[in-house]
N, C-alpha and C positions, 0 to 999 in steps of 0.2 A: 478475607480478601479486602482489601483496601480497593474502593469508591474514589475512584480520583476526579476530580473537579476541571472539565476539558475547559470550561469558559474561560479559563486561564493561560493555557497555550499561547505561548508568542515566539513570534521569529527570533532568530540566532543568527543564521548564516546562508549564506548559498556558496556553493563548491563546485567547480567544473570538474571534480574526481574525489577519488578517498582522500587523496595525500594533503588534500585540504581542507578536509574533518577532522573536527575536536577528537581529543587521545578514545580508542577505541574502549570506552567503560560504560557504565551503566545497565542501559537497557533501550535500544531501539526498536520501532516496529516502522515496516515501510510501506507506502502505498505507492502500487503499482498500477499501469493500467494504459491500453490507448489513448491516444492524445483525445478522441471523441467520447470517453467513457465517463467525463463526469466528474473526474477525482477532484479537482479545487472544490467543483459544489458539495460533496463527500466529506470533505475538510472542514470548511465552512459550516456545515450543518451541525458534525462531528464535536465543534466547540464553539457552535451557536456565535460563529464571528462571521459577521456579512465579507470583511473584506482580507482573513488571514492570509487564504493563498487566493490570488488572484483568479479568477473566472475570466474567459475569454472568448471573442464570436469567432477566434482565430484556432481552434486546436493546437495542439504544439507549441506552448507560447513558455511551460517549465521544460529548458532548456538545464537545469541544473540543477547541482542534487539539493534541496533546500530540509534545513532542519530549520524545527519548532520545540520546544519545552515545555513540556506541561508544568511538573514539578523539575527540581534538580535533579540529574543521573536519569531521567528517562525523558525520551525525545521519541517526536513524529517523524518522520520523513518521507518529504514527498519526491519521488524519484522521477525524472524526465518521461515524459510520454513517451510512448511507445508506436511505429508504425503510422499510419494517413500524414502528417504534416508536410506541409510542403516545402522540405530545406531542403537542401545539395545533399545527393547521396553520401557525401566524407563525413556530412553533418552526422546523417542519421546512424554512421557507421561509429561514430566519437562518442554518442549517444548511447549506443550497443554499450560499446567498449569498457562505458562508465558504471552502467547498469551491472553486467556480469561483474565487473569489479568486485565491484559492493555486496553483491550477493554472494559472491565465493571468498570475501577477505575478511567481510565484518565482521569479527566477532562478537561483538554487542546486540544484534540483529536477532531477536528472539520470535518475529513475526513477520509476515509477508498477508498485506490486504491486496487482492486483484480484484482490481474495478474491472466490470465488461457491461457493457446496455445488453438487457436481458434480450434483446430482438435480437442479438445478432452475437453469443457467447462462442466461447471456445475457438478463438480464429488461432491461425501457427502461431503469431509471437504469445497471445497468451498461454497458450499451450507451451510453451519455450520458457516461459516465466517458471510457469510451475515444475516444470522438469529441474529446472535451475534451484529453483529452493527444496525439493525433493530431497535432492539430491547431496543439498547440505544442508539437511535436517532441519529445516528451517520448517516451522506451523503457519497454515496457509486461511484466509478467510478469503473467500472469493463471494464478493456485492455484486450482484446481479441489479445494475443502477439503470435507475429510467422504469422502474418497476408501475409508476402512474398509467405507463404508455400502454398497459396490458390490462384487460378486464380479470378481476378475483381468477376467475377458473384455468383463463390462459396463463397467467400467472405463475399459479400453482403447479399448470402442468411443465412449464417449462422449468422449474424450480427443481421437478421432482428426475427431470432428465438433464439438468446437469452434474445435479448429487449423482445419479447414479451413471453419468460418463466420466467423472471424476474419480472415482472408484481404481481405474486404470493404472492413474500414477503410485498406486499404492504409498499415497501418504497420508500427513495427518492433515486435512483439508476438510472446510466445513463451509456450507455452500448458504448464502440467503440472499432472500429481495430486498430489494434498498430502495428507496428514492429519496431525495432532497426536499422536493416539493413538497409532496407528502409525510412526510417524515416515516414513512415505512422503515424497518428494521434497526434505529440508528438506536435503539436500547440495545440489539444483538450486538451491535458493535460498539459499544460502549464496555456492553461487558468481557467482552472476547480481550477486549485493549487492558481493561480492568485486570485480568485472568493475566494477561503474558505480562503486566509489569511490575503483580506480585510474586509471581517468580525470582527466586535471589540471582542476582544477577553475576556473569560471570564473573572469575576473579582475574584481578589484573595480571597481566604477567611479569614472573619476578621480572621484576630490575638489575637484579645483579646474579652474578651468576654462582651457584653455588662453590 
């Protein structure tokens, strides 16, 4: 398994939908998560870049679907917040719309990371997240982020009861504590990212028709 070097990640693009993402190849993994859950600092930490994906005192502020590169053929992607911000419901509904897109269309999409603050896990939309990538087979890591904000034992205990309410969607879903601050967990997720992007990645589809 190839050790891939995140310090290297850099931006590419940002896209109000699929249809304006690079051709559907390689290898993607997406980070998911409520707009309050953390994800830029997760990024940031992810590839020890202060300023990759922007941090904000505003939630809600990744309004679009934004890809990063680490090496060639595999890419990060940070997918719009989910839920709390406070735009126009048509917003948040264009927001939806983009989200399920991407998870039901991409075929390059090999991973699915759900951010949630470990105080306050498993609300509907992430429950909706993962139903969604369930569903298309998609491998799931769910960061229980803000992990500092919990003493070891509380920690632990809520670690051990999301793992096992997670059990439900019968998929392949592997649950850990993260923080940013701390740097709790960010070697699990190193190697998970590691893991899905030695995988060979799909094959393109012909081009021409037999």
């Amino acid at each position: 398994m190839t050790t891939l070097n995140y310090q290297q990640t850099h931006f590419i693009l940002s896209a109000p939908d699929i249809r304006h993402l690079p051709s559907d190849t390689g290898i993607e993994v997406a980070f998911a998560g409520r707009s309050n859950a953390g994800k830029s600092s997760a990024l940031n930490t992810l590839t020890n870049q202060k300023g990759l994906a922007r941090t904000s005192k505003t939630p809600g502020r990744t309004q679009l679907i934004n890809l990063f590169e680490v090496v060639e053929g595999k890419r990060v992607v940070d997918l719009p917040g989910y839920g709390y911000a406070e735009v126009p419901e048509e917003m948040k509904l264009k927001w939806q719309r983009a989200l399920g897109e991407y998870l039901e269309k991409r075929l390059c999409l090999k991973g699915l990371v759900v951010l949630m603050d470990i105080r306050h896990p498993l609300k509907d939309l992430d429950k909706q997240m993962i139903e969604w990538a369930v569903d298309s087979n998609i491998e799931i890591l769910v960061l229980l982020t803000k992990a500092d904000k919990l003493a070891s034992g509380a920690r632990k205990a809520q670690l051990n009861t999301v793992r096992e309410a997670v059990q439900a969607f019968n998929g392949d879903i592997q649950v850990e504590a993260f923080s940013s601050l701390k740097k709790i967990g960010v070697d699990k997720l190193r190697q998970k990212l590691d893991t899905w992007y030695s995988e060979i990645a799909p094959q393109e589809e012909e081009s021409e028709a037999e």
